[in-house]
N, CA, C and O atoms as a printed pandas DataFrame, in Angstrom:
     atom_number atom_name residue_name chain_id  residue_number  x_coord  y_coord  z_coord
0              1         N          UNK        A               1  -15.697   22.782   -2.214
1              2        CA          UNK        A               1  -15.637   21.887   -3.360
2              3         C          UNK        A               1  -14.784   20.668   -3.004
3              4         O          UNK        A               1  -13.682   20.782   -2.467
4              5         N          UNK        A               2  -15.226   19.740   -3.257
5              6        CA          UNK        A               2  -14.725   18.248   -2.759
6              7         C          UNK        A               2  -14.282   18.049   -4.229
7              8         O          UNK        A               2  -14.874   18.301   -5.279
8              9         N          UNK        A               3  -12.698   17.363   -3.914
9             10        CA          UNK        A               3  -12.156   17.013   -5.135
10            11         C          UNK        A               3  -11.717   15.426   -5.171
11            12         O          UNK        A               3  -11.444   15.089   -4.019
12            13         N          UNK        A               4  -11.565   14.411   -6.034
13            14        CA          UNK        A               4  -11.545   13.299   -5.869
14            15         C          UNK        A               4   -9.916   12.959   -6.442
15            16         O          UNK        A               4   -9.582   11.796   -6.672
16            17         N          UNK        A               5   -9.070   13.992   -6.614
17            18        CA          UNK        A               5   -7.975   13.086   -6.830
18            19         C          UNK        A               5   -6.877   12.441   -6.431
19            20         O          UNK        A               5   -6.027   11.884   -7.125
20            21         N          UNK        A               6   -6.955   12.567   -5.101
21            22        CA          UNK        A               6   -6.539   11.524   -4.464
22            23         C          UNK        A               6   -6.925   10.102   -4.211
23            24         O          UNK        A               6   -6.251    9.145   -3.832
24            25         N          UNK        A               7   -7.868   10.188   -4.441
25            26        CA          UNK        A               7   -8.066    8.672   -4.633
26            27         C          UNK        A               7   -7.704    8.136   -5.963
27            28         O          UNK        A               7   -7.030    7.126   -6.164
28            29         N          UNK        A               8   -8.379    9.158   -7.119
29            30        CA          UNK        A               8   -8.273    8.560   -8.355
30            31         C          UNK        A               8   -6.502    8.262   -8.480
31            32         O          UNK        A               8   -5.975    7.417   -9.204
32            33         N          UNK        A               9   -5.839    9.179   -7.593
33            34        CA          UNK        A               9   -4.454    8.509   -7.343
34            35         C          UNK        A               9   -4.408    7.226   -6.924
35            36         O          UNK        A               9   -4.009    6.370   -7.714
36            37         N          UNK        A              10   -4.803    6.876   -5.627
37            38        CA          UNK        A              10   -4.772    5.523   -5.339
38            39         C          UNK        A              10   -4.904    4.561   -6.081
39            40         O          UNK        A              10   -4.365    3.455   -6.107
40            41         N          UNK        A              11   -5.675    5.053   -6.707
41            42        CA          UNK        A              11   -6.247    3.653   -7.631
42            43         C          UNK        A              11   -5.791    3.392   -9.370
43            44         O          UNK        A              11   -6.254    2.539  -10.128
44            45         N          UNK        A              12   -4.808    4.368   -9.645
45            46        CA          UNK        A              12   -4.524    4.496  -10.950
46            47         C          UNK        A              12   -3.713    3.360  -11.135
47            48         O          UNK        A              12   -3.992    2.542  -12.011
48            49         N          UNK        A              13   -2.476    3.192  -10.200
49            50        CA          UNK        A              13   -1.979    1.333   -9.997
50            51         C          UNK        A              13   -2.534    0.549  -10.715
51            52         O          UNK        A              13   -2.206    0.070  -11.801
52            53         N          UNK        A              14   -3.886    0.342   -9.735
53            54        CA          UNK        A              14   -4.546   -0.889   -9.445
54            55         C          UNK        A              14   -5.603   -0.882  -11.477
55            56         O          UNK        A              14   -5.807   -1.870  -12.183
56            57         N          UNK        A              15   -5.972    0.493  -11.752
57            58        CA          UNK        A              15   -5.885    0.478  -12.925
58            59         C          UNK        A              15   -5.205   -0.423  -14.170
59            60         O          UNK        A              15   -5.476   -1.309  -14.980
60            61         N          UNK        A              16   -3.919    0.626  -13.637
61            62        CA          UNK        A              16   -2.768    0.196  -15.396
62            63         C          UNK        A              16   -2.725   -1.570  -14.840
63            64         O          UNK        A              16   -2.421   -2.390  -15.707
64            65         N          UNK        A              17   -3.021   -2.071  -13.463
65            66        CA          UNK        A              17   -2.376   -3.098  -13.309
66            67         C          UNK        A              17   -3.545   -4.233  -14.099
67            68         O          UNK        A              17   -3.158   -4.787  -15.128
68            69         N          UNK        A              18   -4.816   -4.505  -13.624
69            70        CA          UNK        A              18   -5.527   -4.208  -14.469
70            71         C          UNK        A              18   -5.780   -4.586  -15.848
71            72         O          UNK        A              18   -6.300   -5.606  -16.299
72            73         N          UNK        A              19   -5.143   -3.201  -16.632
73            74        CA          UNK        A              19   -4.840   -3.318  -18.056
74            75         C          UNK        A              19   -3.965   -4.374  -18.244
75            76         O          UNK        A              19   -4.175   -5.306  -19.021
76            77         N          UNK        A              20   -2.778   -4.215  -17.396
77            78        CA          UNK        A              20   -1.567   -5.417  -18.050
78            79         C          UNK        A              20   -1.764   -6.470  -17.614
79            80         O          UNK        A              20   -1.021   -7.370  -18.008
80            81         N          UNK        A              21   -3.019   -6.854  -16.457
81            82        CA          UNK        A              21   -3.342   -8.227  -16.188
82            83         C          UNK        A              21   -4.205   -9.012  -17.577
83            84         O          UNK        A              21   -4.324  -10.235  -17.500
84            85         N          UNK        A              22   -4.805   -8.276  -18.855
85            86        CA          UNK        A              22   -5.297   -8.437  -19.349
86            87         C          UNK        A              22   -4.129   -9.649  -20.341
87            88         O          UNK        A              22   -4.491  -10.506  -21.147
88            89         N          UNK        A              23   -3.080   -9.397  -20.020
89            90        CA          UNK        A              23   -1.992  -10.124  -21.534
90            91         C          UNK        A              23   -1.023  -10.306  -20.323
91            92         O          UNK        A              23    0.058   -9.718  -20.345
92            93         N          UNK        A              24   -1.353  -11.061  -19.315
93            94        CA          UNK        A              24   -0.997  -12.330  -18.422
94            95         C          UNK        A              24   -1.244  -13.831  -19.097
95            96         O          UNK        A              24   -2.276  -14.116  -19.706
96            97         N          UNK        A              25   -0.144  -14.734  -18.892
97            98        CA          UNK        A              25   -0.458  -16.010  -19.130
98            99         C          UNK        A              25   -0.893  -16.861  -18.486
99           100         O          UNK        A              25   -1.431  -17.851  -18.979
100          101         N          UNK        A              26   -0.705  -16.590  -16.781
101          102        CA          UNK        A              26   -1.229  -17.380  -16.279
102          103         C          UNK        A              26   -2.214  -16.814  -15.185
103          104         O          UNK        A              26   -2.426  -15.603  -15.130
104          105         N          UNK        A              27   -2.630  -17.427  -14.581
105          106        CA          UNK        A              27   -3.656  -16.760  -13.309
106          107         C          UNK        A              27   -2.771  -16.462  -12.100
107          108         O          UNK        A              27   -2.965  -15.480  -11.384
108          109         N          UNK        A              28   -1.673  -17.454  -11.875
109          110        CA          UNK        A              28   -0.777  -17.551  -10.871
110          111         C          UNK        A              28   -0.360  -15.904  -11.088
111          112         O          UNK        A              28   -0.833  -15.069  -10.317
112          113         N          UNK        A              29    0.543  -15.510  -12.171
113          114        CA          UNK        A              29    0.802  -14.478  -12.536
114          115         C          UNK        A              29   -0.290  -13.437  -12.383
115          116         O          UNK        A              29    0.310  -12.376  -12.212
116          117         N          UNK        A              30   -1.536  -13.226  -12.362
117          118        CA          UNK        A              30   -2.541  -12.289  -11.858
118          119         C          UNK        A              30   -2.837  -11.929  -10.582
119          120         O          UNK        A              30   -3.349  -10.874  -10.207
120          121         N          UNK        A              31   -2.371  -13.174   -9.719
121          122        CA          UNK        A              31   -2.777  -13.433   -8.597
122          123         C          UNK        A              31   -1.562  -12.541   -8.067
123          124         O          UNK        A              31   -1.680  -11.526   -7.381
124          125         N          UNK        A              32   -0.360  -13.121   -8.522
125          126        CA          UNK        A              32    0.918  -12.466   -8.068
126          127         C          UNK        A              32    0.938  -11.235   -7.806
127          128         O          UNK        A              32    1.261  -10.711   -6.739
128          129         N          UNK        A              33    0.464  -10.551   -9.131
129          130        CA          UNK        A              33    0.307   -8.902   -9.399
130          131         C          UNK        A              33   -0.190   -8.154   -8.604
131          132         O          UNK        A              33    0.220   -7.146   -8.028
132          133         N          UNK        A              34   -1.479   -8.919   -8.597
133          134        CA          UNK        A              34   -2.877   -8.100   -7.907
134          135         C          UNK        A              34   -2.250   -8.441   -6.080
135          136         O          UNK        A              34   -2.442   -7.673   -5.138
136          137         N          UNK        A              35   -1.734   -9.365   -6.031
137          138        CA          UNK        A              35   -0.704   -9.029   -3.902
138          139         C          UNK        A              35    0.087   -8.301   -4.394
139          140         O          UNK        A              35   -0.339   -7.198   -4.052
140          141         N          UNK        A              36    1.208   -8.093   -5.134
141          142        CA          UNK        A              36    2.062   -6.778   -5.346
142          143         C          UNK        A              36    1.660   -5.412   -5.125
143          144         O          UNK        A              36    2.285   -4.577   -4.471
144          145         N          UNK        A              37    0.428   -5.236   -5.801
145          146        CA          UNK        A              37    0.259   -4.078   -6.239
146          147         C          UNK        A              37   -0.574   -3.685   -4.858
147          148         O          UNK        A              37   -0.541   -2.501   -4.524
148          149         N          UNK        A              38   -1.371   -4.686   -3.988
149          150        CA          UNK        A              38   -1.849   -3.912   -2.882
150          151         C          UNK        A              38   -0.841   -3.998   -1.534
151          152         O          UNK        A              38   -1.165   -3.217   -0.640
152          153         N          UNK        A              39    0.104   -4.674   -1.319
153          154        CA          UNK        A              39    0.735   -4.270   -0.732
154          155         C          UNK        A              39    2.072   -3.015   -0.959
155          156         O          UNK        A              39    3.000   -2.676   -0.224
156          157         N          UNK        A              40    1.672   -2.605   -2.205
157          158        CA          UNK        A              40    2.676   -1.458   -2.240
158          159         C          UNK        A              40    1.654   -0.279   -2.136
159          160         O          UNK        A              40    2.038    0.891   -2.140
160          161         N          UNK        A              41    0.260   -0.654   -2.038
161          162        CA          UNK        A              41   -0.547    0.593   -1.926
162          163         C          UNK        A              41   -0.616    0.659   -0.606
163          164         O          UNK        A              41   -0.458    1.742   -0.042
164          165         N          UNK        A              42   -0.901   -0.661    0.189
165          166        CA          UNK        A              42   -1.051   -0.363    1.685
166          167         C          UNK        A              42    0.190   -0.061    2.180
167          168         O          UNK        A              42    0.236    0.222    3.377
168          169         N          UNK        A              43    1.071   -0.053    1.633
169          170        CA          UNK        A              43    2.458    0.388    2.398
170          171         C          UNK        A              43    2.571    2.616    2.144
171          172         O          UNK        A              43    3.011    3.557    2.805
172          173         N          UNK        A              44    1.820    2.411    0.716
173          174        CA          UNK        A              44    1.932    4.226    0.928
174          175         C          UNK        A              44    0.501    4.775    1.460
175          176         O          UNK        A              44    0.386    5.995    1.579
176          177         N          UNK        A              45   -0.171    4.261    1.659
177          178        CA          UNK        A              45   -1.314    4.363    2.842
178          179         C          UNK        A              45   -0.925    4.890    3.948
179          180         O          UNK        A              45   -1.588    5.772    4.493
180          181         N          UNK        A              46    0.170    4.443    4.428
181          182        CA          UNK        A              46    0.546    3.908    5.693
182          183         C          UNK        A              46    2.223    4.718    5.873
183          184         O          UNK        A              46    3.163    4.502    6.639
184          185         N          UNK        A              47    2.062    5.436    5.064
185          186        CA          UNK        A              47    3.103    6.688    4.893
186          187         C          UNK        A              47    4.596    6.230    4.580
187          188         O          UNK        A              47    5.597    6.935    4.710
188          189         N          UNK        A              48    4.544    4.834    4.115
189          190        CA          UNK        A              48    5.945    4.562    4.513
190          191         C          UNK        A              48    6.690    4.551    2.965
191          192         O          UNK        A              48    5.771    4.721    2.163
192          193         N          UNK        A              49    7.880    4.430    2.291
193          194        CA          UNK        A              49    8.012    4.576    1.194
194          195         C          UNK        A              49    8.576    3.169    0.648
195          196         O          UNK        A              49    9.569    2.509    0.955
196          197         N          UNK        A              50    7.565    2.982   -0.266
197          198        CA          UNK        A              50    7.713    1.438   -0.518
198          199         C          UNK        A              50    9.315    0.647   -0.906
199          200         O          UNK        A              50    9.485   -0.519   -0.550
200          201         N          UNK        A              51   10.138    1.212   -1.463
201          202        CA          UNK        A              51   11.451    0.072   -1.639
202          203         C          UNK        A              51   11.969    0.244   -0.443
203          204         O          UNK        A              51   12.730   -0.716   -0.320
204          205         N          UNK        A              52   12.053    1.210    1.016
205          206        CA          UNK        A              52   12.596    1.380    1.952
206          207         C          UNK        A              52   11.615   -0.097    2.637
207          208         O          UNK        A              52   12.227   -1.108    2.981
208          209         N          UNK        A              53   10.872   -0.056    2.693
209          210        CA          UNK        A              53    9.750   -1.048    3.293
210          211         C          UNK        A              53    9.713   -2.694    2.671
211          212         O          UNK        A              53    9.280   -3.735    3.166
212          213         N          UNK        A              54   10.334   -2.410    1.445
213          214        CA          UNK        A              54   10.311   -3.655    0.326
214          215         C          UNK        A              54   11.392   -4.119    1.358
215          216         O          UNK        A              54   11.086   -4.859    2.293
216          217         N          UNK        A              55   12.371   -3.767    1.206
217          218        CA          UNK        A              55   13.673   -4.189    1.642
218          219         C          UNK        A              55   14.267   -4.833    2.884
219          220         O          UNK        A              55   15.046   -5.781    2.987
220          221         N          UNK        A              56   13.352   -3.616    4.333
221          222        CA          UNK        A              56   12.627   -4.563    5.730
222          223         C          UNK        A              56   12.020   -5.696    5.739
223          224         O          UNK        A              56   11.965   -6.609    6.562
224          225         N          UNK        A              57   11.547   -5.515    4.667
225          226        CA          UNK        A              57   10.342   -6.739    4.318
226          227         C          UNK        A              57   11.496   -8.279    4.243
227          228         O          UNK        A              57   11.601   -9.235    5.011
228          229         N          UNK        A              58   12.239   -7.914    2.905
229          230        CA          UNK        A              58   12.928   -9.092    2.340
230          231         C          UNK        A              58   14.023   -9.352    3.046
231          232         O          UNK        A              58   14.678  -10.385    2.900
232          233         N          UNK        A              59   14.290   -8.475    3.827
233          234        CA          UNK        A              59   15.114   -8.775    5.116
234          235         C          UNK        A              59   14.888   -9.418    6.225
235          236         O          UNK        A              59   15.550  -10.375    6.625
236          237         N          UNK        A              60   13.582   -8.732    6.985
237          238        CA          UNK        A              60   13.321   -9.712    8.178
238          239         C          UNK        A              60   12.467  -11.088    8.010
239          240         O          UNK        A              60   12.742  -12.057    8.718
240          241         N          UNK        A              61   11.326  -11.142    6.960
241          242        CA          UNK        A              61   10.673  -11.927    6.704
242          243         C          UNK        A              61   11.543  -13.553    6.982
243          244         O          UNK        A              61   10.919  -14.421    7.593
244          245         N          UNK        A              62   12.643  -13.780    6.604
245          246        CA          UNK        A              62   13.175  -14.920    6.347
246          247         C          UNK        A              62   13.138  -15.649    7.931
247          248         O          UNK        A              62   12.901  -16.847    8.090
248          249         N          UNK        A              63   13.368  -14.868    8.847
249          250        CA          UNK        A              63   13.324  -14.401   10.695
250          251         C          UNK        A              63   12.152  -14.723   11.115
251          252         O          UNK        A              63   12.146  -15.024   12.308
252          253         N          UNK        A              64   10.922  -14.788   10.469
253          254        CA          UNK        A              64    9.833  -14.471   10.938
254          255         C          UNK        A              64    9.463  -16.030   10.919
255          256         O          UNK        A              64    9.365  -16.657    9.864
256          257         N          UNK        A              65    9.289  -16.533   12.040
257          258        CA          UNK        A              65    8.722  -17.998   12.693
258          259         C          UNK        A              65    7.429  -18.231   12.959
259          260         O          UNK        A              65    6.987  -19.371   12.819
260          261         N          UNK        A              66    6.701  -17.292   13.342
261          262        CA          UNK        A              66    5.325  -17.633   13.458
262          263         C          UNK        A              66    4.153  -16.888   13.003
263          264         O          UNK        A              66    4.690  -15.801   12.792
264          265         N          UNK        A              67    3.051  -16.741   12.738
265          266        CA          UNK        A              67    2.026  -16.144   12.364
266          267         C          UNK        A              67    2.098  -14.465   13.125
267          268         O          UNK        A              67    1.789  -13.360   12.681
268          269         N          UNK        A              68    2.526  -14.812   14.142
269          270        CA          UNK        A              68    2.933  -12.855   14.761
270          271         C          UNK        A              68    3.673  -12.194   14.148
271          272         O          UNK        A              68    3.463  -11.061   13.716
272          273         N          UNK        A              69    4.845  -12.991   14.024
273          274        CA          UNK        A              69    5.752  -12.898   13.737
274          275         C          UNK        A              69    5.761  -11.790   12.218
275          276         O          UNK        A              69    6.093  -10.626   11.996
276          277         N          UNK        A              70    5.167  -12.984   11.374
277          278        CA          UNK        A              70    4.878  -12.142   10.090
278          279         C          UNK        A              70    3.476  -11.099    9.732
279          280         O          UNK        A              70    3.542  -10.326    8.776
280          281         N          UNK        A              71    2.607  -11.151   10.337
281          282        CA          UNK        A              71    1.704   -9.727   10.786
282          283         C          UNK        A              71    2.542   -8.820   11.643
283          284         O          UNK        A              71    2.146   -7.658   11.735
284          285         N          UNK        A              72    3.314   -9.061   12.095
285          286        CA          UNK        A              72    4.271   -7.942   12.594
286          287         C          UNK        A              72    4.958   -6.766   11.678
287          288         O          UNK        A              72    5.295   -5.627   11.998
288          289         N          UNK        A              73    5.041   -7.448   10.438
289          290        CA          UNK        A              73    5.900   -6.750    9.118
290          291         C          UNK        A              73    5.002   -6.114    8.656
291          292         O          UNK        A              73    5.384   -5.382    7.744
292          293         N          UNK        A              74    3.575   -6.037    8.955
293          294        CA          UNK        A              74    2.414   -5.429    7.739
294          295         C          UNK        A              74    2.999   -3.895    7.722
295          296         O          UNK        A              74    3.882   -3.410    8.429
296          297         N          UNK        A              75    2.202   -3.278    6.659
297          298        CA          UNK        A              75    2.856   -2.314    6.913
298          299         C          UNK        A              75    1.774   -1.320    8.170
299          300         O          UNK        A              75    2.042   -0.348    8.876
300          301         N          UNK        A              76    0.915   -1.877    8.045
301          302        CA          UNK        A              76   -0.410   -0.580    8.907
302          303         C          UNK        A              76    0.352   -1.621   11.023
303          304         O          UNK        A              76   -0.071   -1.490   12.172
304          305         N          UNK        A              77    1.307   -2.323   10.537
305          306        CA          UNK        A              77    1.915   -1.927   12.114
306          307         C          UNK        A              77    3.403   -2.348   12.364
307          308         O          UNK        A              77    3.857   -2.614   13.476
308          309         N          UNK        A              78    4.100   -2.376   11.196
309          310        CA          UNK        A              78    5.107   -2.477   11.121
310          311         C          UNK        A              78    6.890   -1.537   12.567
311          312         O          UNK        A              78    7.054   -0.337   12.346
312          313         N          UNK        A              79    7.284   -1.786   13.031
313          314        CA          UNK        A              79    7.838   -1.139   13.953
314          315         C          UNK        A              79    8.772   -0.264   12.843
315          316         O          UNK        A              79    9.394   -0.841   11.951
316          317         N          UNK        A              80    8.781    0.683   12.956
317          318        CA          UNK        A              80    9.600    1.806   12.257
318          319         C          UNK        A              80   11.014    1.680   12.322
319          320         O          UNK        A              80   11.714    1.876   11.329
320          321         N          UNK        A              81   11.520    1.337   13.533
321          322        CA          UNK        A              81   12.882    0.990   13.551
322          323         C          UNK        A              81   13.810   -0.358   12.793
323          324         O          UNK        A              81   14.940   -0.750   12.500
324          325         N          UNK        A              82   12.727   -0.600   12.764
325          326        CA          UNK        A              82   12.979   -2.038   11.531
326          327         C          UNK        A              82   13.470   -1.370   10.250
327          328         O          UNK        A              82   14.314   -1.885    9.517
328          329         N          UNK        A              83   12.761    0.067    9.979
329          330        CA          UNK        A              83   12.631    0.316    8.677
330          331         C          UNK        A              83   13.886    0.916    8.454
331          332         O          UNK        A              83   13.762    1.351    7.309
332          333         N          UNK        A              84   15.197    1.253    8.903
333          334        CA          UNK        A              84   16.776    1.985    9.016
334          335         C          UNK        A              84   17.642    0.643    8.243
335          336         O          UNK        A              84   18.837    0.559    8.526
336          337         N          UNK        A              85   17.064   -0.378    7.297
337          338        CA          UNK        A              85   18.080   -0.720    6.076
338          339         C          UNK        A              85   18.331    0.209    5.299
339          340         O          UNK        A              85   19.093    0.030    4.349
């Protein structure tokens, strides 16, 4: 028996997000949401636990000089040792 709730996990986010994009004021603000919400999904995709990863993120990003540089931070190849904030 094949069960689907893991995905319907995945996607319950992207759901409620969704709903509350509905009583957004602006589009900027939708736009915002809808990159939030998939980079905190591709970050638990990718086994890592998102405010530990938020935080690498808002840390090294400022460092990050060139287009490698910042595809370096994704999370599907992020260096793990980065991740010990």
């Amino acid at each position: 028996m094949t069960t689907t709730n893991g995905a319907e996990d995945a996607i319950s986010p992207f759901a409620m997000g969704r709903k509350n994009c509905l009583f957004s004021i602006s589009v900027k603000g939708v736009k915002a949401s809808a990159n939030l919400y998939s980079l905190i999904e591709s970050t638990k995709a990718n086994g890592l636990e998102p405010h530990a990863y938020l935080r690498c993120l808002f840390t090294e990003l400022p460092q990050a000089e060139t287009v490698a540089a910042i595809e370096a931070l994704l999370p599907g190849v992020i260096n793990q040792d980065l991740m010990k904030y």
